[in-house]
N, C-alpha and C positions, 0 to 999 in steps of 0.2 A: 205078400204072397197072393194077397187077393186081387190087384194089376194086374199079377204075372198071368194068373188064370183066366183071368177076362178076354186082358189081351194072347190070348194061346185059344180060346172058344173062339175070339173074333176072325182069327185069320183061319181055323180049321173051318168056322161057316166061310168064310169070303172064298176061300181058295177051291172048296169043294161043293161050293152048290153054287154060288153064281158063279164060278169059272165054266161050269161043266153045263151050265143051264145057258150062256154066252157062249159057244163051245158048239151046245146043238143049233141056239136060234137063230144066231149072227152070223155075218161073214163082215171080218170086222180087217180095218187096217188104221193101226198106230204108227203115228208119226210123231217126231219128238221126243220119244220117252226117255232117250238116253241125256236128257237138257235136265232131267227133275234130279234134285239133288238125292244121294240116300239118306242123306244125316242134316241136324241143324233142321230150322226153323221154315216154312212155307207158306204163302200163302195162294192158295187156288183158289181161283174162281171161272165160273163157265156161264155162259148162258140154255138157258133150257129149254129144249127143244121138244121134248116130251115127257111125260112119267117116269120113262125109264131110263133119263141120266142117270140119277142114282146108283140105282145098282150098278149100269154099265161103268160108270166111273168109279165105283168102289172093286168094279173086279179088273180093270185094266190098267189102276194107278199104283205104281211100284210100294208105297206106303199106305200105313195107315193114314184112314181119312176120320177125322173130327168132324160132324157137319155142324153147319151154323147156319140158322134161315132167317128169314125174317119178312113177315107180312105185307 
């Protein structure tokens, strides 16, 4: 139960504050999105180009994202 609620806080934050915050700041165009699978296993990686990949790739990637960094 307590997954289910995390992941239910995590997409109501994702969908509604950085979409809407992406939405005013950006003029943005996605290419490719239809290649990312919905289901089963992924691995992504980007290179970063500023601060705010982050977010923007947490509000324009069709799934949940895991992050993983490393120093």
């Amino acid at each position: 139960m307590k997954d289910r609620l995390q992941t239910i806080f995590y997409w109501l934050s994702v969908w509604t504050w950085i979409k809407l915050i992406l939405s005013i700041v950006t003029n943005r165009e996605i290419r490719g999105q239809e290649n990312i699978p919905r289901r089963g296993g992924v691995i992504f990686t980007c290179n970063h180009f500023s601060v705010g990949d982050s977010p923007i790739l947490t509000g324009i990637f069709p799934r949940r994202i895991v992050w993983m960094a490393k120093q």
